[in-house]
Legacy VTK file of the C-alpha trace (Angstrom):
# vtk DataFile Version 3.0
C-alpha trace
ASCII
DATASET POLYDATA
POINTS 227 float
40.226 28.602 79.945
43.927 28.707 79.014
44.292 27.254 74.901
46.282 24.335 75.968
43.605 22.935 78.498
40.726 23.613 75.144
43.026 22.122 73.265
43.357 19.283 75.309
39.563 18.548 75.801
39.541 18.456 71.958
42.422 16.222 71.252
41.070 13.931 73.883
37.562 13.835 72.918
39.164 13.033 68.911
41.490 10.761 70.479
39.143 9.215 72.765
36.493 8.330 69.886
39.565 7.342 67.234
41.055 4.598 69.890
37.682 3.256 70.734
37.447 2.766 66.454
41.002 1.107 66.670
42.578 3.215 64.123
45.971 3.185 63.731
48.528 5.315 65.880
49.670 7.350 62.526
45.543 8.780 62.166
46.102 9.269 65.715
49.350 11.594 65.607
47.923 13.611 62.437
45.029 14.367 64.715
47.017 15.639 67.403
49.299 17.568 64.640
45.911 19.238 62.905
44.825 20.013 66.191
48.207 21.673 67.232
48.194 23.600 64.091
44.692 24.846 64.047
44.579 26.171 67.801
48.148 28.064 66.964
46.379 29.518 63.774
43.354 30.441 66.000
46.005 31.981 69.125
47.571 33.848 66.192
44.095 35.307 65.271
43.323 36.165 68.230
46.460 37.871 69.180
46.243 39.712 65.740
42.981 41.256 66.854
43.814 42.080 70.060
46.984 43.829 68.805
44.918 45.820 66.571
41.915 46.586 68.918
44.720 47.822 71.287
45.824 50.489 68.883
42.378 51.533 68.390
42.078 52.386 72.531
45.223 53.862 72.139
44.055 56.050 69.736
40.890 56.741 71.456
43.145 57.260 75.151
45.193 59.737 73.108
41.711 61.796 71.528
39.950 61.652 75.494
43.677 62.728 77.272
43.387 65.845 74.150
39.842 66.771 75.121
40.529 66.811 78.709
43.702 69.220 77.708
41.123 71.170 76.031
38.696 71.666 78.370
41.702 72.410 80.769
42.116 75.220 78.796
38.878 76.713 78.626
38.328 76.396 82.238
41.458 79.001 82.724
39.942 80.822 79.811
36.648 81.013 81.628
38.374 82.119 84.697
39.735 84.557 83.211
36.861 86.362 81.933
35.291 86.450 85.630
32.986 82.876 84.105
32.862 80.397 87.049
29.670 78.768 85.898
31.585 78.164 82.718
34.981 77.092 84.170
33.054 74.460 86.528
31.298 73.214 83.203
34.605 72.682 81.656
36.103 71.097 84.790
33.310 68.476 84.968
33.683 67.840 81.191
37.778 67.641 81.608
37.011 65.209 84.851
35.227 63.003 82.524
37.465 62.643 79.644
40.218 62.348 82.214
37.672 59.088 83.298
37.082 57.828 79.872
41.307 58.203 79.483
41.334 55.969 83.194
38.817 53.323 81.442
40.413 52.901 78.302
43.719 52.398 79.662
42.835 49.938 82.255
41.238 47.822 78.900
44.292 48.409 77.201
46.196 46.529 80.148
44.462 44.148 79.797
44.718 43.365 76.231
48.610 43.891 76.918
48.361 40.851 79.064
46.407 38.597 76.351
48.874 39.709 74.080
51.765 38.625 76.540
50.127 35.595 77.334
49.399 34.532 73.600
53.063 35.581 72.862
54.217 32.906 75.663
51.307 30.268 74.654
52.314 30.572 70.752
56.222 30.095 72.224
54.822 26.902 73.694
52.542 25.416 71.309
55.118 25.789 68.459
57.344 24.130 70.349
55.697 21.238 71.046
54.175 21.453 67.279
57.911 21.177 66.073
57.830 17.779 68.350
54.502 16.303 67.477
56.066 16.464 64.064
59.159 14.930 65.023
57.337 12.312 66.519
55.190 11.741 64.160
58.246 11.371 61.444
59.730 8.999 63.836
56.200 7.240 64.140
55.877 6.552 60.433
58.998 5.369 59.952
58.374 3.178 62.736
55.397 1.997 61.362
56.585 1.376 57.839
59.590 -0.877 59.691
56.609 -3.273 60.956
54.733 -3.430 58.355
56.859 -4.474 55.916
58.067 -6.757 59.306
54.472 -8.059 59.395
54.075 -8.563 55.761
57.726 -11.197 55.320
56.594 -12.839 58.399
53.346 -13.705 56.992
54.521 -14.534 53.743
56.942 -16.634 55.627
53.847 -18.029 57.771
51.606 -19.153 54.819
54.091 -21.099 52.755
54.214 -18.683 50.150
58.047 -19.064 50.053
58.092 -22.684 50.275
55.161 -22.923 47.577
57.266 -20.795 45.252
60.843 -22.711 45.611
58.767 -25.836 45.156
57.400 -24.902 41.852
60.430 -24.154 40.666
61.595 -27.675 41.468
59.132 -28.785 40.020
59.913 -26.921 36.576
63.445 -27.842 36.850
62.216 -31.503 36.951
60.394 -30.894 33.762
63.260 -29.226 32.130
65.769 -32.754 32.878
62.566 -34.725 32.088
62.506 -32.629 28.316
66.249 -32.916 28.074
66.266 -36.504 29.398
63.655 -37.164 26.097
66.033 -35.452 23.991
68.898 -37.514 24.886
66.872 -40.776 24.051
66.387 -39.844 20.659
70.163 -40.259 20.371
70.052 -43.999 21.627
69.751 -46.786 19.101
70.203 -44.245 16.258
73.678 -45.388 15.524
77.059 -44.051 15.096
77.749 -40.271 14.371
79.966 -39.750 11.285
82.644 -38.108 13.568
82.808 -40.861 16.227
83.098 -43.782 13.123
86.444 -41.522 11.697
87.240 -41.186 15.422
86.755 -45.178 16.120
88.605 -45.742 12.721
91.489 -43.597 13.538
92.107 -45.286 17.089
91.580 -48.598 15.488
94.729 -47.997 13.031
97.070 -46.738 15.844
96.345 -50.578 17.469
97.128 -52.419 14.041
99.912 -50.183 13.805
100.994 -50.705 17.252
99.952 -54.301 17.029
102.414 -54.662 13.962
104.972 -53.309 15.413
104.878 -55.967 18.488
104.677 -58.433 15.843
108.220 -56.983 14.390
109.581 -57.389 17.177
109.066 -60.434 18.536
109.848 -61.728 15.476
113.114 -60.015 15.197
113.702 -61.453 18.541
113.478 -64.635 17.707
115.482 -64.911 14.583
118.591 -63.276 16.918
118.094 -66.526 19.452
117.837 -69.304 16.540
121.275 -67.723 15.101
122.578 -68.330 18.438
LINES 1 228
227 0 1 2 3 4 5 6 7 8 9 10 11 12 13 14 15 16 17 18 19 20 21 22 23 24 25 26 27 28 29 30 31 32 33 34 35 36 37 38 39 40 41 42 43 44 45 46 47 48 49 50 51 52 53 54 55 56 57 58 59 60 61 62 63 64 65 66 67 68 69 70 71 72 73 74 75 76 77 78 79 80 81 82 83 84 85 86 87 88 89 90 91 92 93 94 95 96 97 98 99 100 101 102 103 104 105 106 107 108 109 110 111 112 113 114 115 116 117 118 119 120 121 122 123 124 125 126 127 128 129 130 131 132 133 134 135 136 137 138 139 140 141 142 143 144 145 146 147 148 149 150 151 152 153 154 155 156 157 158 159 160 161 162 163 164 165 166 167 168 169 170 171 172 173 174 175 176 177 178 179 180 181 182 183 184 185 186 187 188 189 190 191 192 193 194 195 196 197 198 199 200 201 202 203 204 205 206 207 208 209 210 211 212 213 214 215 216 217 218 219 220 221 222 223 224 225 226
């Protein structure tokens, strides 16, 4: 089973169970995120031990290829001093190193395609990591926008608003009523000092107007009896 179809059954047996509980599409992304990043950190695991396991076999192809070189050699050494019985001995043991060389490499090929594999899958899975994320910034941000959205219209909805500007008519109502009281204390309480000096000054520019007219007229009709 490839990691993005066990990934998958996990994300959809999370997301299955969170959307039958109704939770909220941001839960739902950081799921999908932790998800994401805990299958790459478990890929990346993997791969690391496969790496390493690989240079183990490689080490252990390199020891079986020397032993076969070795019992190469003491074949022809056998041979040489007239000892077939010992030169097949060393041929069978050289045949199976050269097996155990044969075995190890064909595990080594395929850890080298894990490897390759994980190398393409980690490729993948970051990439759509670096998405997810992306999406998921978009998603809150989205969210946040409709919230707030959902939170003015029902503040709009409930007469908050209107509850609010009519207190404060209210209170201005109270404030003229207060000042209107203050007002009446000034009624029936007579005549300031500064508006009697005020009355008394506009009452001598009449007599001194009205005098005047009186001049005059009277100088007016002395002219027509001399006539």
């Amino acid at each position: 089973m490839g990691i993005f179809s066990r990934m998958g059954d996990i994300i959809n047996s999370n997301l299955n169970a969170m959307i039958d509980k109704a939770e909220n599409p941001e839960k739902i992304a950081r799921l999908i995120i932790q998800e994401m990043e805990d299958t790459l950190v478990e890929v990346r695991t993997d791969a690391a031990r496969n790496i390493a396991e690989r240079k183990e076999l490689a080490r252990k192809a390199e020891s079986y290829a020397e032993r076969a070189s070795e019992w190469g050699a003491k074949a022809e050494l056998a041979l040489t001093k007239d000892r077939e019985d010992l030169a097949r001995g060393a041929l069978q043991a050289k045949k199976q190193a050269e097996s155990m060389v044969d075995v190890v490499e064909r595990e080594i090929a395929v850890l080298d395609e894990a490897v390759g594999k994980a190398d393409g899958d980690l490729t993948k899975l970051q990439s759509k990591l670096d998405e997810a994320r992306a999406k998921h910034k978009s998603l809150m941000m989205r969210s946040t926008v409709a919230t707030n959205q959902i939170k003015m219209r029902t503040t709009l909805s409930n007469n908050k608003v209107d509850d609010a500007l009519a207190r404060y008519e209210r209170m201005e109502r109270k404030v003229d009523e207060l000042e209107a009281h203050v007002e009446a204390f000034d009624l029936g309480a007579g005549e300031s000092l500064e508006s009697q000096f005020a009355q008394m000054e506009a009452d001598e520019a009449i007599e001194g107007e009205l005098a005047a007219l009186k001049a005059s007229l009277t100088k007016s009709v002395k002219k027509a009896a001399n006539k």
